[in-house]
N, C-alpha and C positions, 0 to 999 in steps of 0.2 A: 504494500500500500504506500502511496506516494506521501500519504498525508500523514502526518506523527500525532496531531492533534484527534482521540478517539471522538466522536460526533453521531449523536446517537441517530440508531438504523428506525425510523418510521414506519409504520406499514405503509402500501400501498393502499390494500384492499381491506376491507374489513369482514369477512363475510357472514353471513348470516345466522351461522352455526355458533356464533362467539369465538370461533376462531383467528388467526392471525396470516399473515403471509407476509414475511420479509424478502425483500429481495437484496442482494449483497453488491458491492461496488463490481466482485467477480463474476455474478451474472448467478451463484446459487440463491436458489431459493426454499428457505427454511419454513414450512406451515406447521401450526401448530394450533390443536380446539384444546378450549382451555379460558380459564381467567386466573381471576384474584385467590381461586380455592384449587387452584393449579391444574397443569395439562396433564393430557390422557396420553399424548403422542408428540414425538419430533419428527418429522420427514424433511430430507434434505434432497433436492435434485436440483441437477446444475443447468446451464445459462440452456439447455436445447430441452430441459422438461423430465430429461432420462434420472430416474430414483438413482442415487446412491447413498443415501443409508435412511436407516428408519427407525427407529426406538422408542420403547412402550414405557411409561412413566415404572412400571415395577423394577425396569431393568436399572434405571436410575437411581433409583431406590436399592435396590440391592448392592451396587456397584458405582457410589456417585462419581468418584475419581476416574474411575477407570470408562464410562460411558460418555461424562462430558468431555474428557481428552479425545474420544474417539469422534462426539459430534462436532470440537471446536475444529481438530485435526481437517476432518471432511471438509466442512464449511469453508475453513482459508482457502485448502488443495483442492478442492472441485472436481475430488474425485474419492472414489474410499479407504478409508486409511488402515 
């Protein structure tokens, strides 16, 4: 990233389920249903739509280290880590 000053990511959309949709400066885009009493799921697919990775709130829960490293990992790389 070109930028060193972090700038928080907006949704686009907001959709109707209560869920979210980020899209990244790299072209992934992160959805996730869910609010204030937290999400059920993370799905990442990159700049062309194609999934590469998906995670169920339990797994996060079991493994919070080891799941966020893999979804923050995906998200930069834009691809599966």
């Amino acid at each position: 990233m070109a930028n060193t000053i972090m700038e928080p990511i907006l949704p686009r959309t907001q959709p109707k389920d209560g869920g979210v949709l980020l899209v990244l400066d790299n072209g992934v885009r992160l959805e996730s249903r869910g609010g204030p009493d937290g999400a059920d799921y993370i799905l990442l697919a990159d700049a062309k739509g194609v999934q590469i990775g998906y995670w169920l709130a339990v797994q996060w829960a079991e493994e919070p280290k080891k799941i966020m490293g893999q979804i923050l990992l995906t998200a930069a790389r834009g691809y599966p880590s």
